[in-house]
N, C-alpha and C positions, 0 to 999 in steps of 0.2 A: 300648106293648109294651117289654118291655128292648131295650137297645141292642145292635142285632147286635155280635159281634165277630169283629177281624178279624187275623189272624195276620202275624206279619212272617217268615219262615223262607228260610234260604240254610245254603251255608257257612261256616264262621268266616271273617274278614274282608274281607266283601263291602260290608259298612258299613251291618247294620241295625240297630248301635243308634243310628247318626248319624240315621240316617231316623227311627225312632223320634221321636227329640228333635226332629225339623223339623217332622212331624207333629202331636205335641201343642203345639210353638210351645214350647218350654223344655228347657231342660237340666233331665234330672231327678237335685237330689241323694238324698246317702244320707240327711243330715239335715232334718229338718223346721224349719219355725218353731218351732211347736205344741211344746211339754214334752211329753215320753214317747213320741212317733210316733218316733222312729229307725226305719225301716224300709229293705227294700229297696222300689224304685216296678217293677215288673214290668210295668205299663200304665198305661194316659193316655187320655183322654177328648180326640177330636177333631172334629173337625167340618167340613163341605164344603157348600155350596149347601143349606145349614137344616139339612144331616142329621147328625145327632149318631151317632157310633160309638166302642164301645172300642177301643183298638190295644194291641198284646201284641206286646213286645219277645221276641224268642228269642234273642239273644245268649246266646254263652257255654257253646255245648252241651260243649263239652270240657275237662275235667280242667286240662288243661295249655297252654288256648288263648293262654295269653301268647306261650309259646313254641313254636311249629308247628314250627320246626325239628327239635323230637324228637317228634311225631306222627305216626306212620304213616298213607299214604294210607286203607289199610284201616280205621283207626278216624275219620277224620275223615268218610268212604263212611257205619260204621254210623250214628255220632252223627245227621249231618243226615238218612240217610233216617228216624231214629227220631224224630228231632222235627216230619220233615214229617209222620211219621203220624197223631202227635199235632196237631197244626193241622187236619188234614183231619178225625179225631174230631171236634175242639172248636169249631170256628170256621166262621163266617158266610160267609167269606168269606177269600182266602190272598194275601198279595202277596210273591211269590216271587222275590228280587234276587238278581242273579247279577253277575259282575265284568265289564266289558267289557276293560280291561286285562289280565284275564288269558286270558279265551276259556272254550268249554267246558270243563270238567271233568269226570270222572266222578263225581264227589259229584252236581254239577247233573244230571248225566244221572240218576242212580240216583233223586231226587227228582222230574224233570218225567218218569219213567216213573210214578210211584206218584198224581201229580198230571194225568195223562193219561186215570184211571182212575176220580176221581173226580166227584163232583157238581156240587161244591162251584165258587164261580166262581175261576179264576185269575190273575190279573193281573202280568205279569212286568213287571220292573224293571230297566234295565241301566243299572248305578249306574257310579259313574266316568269316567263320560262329560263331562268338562270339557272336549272341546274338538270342532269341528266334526270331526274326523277319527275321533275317536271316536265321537259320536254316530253315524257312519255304518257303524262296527263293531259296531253293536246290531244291523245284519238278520243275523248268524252265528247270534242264538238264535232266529229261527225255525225252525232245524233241532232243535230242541227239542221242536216239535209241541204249542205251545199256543198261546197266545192272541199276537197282534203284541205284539214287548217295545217298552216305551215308554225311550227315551233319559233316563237324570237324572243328578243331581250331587247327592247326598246334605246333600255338602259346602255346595256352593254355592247350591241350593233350585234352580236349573236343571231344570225339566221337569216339576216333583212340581207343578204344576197339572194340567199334562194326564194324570198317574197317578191324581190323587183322581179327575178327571172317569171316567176307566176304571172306578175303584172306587166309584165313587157308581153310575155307570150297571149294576156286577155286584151291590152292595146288594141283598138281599134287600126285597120293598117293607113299605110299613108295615102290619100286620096289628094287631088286637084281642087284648089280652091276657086267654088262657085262665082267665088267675091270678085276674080281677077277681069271679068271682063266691062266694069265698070273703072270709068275713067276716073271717081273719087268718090267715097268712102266716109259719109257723116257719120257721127254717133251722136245724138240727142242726149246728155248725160247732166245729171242734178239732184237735189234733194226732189223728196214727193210735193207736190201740188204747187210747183216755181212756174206751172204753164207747158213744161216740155209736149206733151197732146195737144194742147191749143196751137203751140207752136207749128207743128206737126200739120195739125188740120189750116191754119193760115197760109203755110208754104205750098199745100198740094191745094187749096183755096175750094175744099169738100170735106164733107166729115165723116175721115177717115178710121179716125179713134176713137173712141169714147172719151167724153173730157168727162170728169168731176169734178169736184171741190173734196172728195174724199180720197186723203192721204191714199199714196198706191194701190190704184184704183188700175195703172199701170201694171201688170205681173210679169210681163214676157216681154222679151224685144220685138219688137213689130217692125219690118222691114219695106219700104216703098220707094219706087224708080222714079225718079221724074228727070226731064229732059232742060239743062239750063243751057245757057251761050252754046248749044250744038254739043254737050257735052251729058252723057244719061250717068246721074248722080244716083247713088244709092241714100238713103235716107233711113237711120239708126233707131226707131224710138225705143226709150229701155226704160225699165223698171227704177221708180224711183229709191235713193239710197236713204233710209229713216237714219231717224235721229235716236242716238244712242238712249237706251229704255226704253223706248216706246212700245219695244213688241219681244216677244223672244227672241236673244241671241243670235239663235242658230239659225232664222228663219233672214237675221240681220245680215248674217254674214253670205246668205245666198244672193238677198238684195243687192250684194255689192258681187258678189261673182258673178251675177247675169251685167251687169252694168263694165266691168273688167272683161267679158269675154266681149262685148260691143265696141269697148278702147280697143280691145287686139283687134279685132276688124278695122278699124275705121282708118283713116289715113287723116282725119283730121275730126276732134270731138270739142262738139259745142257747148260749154259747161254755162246753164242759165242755175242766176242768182236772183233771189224776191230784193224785188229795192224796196218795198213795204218792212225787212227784215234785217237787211241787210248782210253780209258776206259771211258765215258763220264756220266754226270749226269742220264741220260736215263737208262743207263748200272746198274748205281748203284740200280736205281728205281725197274729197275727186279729181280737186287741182294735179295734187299728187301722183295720183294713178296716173291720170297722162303723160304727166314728167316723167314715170317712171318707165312707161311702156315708150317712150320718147314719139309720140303723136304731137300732132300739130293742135292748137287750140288756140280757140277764141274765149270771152267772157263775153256772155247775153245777159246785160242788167235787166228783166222783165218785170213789168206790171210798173213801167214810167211813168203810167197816164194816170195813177193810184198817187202821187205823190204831191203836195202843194210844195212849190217853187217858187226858190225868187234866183237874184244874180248869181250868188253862189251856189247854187245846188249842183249843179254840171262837177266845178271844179272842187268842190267839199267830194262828192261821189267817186271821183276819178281817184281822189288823192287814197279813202277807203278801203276801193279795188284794190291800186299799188300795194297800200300796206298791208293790207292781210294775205295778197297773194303772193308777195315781193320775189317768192323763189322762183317768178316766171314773167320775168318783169315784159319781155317780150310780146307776151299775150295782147291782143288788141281788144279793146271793148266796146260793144255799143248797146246804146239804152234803146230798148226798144218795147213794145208790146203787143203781145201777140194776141190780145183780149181785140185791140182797135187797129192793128197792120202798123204800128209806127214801124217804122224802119226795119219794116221783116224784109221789103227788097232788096234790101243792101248786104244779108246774110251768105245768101249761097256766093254771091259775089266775094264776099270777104273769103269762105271757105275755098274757092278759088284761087283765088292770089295769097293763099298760106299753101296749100296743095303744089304751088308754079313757085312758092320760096323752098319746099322740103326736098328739090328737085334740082335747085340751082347747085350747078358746078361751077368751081370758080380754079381757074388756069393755074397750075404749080407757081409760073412765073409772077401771077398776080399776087398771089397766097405769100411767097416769099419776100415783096415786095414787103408787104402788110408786114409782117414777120421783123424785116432787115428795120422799117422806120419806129416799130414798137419797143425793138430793143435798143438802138439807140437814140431814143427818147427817157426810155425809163429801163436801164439793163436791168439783168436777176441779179440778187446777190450774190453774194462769194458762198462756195464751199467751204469746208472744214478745212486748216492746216493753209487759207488766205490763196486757196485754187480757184479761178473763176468758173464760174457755172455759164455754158456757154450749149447756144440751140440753134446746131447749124442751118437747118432748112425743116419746110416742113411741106404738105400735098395732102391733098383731099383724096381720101381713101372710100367716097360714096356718099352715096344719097339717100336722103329719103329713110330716115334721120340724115343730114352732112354731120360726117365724120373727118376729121383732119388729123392728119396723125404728124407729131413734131419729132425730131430726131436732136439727142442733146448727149451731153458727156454723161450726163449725172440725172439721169430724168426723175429718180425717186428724191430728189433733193428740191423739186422745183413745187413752190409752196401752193395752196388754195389759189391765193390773193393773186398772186402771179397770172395761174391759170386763167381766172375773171379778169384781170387785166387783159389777156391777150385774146379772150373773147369777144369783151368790150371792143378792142381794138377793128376785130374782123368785122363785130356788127356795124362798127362806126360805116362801113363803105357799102358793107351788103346785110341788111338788115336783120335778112330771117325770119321778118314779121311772122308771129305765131309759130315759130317753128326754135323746136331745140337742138342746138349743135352740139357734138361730140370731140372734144379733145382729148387725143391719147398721147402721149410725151414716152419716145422706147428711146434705146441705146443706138450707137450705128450699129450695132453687131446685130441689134433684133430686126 
């Protein structure tokens, strides 16, 4: 089943983006290793006593939260009760931190009213608690009227065992995923008003969704069956991802967690771009998400028939795509419009045959073929002290992401560039269209 998620929500500096960071075990920066992911990280993958969960940072719900000195109580009251509504929407499960050094609030009151009401499990946090005098200032939120707050230190990792134990034990349990008895898995994913609905309503050729012209007019994932080549497709439609200021923060970053739990579903996600706009930071942001969750993807240029052309246009467009997306160079595109049906035929099709590449296995003996003509075409360098860096074989360890794992003397020695070469290499014969492979380089020992 996908990984329940679970919300971090307070007021501005209570210190949940510290927890945050404790939680997934890193500091999460802006910049990636990876070429072209610049992203922001809005959540992290953690885990407690086997059990894998996402966690969702909510820092940041205010405009002006550097400086609270010019923040009205009153706004700082709206912002947090809006974003704990949002959590209680979206999420598995809430871990609701509050200050011990400072005491109740009326913001916390206004949220563990709203959080009194709901289902959803609770789990309070009374962060700031470095020291035995404090710790003992944590039974003042039981007058909160939720669940016992558990004493921590954000800072210092003081307590946050015995909160995961709290939050493992409110965990939703493991269930069977609904998802598995369809044969492939779209997610409809993009900035607001690129067409994803009209798309949507084209495909199933009924109006199925509400379209607008007003930006995320979309709020919820909507989910619809349809029957292609003998094959019953699920069909993703999600909440548009806004463009950064547009609207509240906090209300931003749920945008994109309904839009992230649709990629963990999907087996392959249609990322549509406005050709009226062209490919924009936003765009690349979602590119990323796919990458990251290792899903299969296409690029949907929509609203073609919006564009005046001449001979260049096709290959000016194409070249665009490439560059802004380049970290996915794989990705296939077609220009189409969903406003007039250009080329929405050819979609489920395309998402097909990237679903039959995420799938392809290819023979140890083939794999190491590939392997044996790449290295004596172009060997690795040398190791330190003029030892050669040498990769005896290597075998496809899965599907769906394909995973290939290589076996080498020295595998921490074997550079980026390398790596992309030897990619390069495998796509040269088996393409992958839409789909991203995984190379892992261990020792023979591992």
């Amino acid at each position: 089943m996908p990984q329940p998620i679970v919300a971090i929500v307070g007021r501005p500096n209570v210190g949940k983006s510290t927890l945050f960071n404790k939680l997934v075990g890193e500091r999460r920066a802006i910049v990636e290793d990876e070429p072209g992911t610049t992203r922001d990280r809005l959540y992290g993958e953690a885990e407690w006593r086997g059990r894998e969960f996402t966690i969702v940072d909510t820092a940041g719900i205010l405009p002006g939260e550097e400086n609270q000195t010019t923040a009205s109580m009153a706004e700082i009251v709206r912002a947090t009760r809006a974003q704990a509504q949002l959590a209680i929407d979206e999420a598995d499960a809430i871990l609701f931190l509050v200050d011990v050094k400072s005491g109740i609030t009326a913001a916390d009151e206004e949220v563990a009213e709203m959080l009194r009401q709901t289902s959803k499990p609770v789990i309070v946090g009374a962060n700031k608690a470095d020291s035995l005098e404090r710790a003992q200032n944590a039974v003042e939120f039981w007058n909160l009227g939720l669940t016992e707050p558990v004493p921590i230190s954000a800072y210092h990792g003081t307590g946050t065992g015995d909160l995961l134990d709290a939050l493992y034990d409110a965990l939703p349990p493991f269930e069977e995923d609904p998802d598995e008895e369809y044969a492939l898995k779209i997610a409809i994913v993009g900035r607001p008003n690129v067409g994803k609905s009209s798309l949507l309503n084209r495909l199933l050729g009924i109006e199925r969704v509400v379209v607008s012209d007003i930006p995320g007019t979309t709020r919820d994932t909507i989910d619809t069956v349809v029957e292609f080549n003998g094959e019953k497709i699920l069909l993703i439609d999600t909440a548009g991802i806004r463009r950064r200021g547009r609207i509240d923060q906090g209300i931003e970053k749920y945008s994109v967690l309904r839009a992230l739990r649709a990629i963990e579903r999907a087996d392959v996600a249609l990322l549509m771009v406005d050709a009226t706009e062209g490919v924009t930071s936003q765009d690349a942001h979602v590119a990323g998400m796919v990458l990251e969750a290792y899903k299969g993807i296409a690029v949907l240029v929509n609203k073609w028939d919006a564009l005046e052309k001449d001979a260049e246009t096709f290959d000016q467009w194409t070249r665009h795509v490439q560059a802004a997306l380049h970290f996915i160079p794989y990705a296939p595109m077609l220009f189409i419009s969903a406003k007039t049906g250009q080329r929405v035929e050819k979609i489920l099709e395309l998402a097909q045959q990237i679903n039959a590449e995420r799938n392809t296995r290819i023979s140890t003996a083939k794999i190491n073929t590939i392997l044996r003509d790449a290295v004596r075409d172009h060997p690795p360098s040398s190791i330190h002290k003029g030892a050669h860096l040498r990769i005896f074989y290597a075998t496809q360890a899965q599907v769906a992401p394909p995973v290939f794992l290589f076996f080498s003397n020295a595998p921490e020695e074997i550079h980026f560039s390398y790596k992309r070469y030897l990619e390069n290499r495998i796509r040269a014969e088996y393409p992958f269209v839409g789909t991203p492979i995984i190379l892992v380089f261990k020792s023979r020992e591992e």
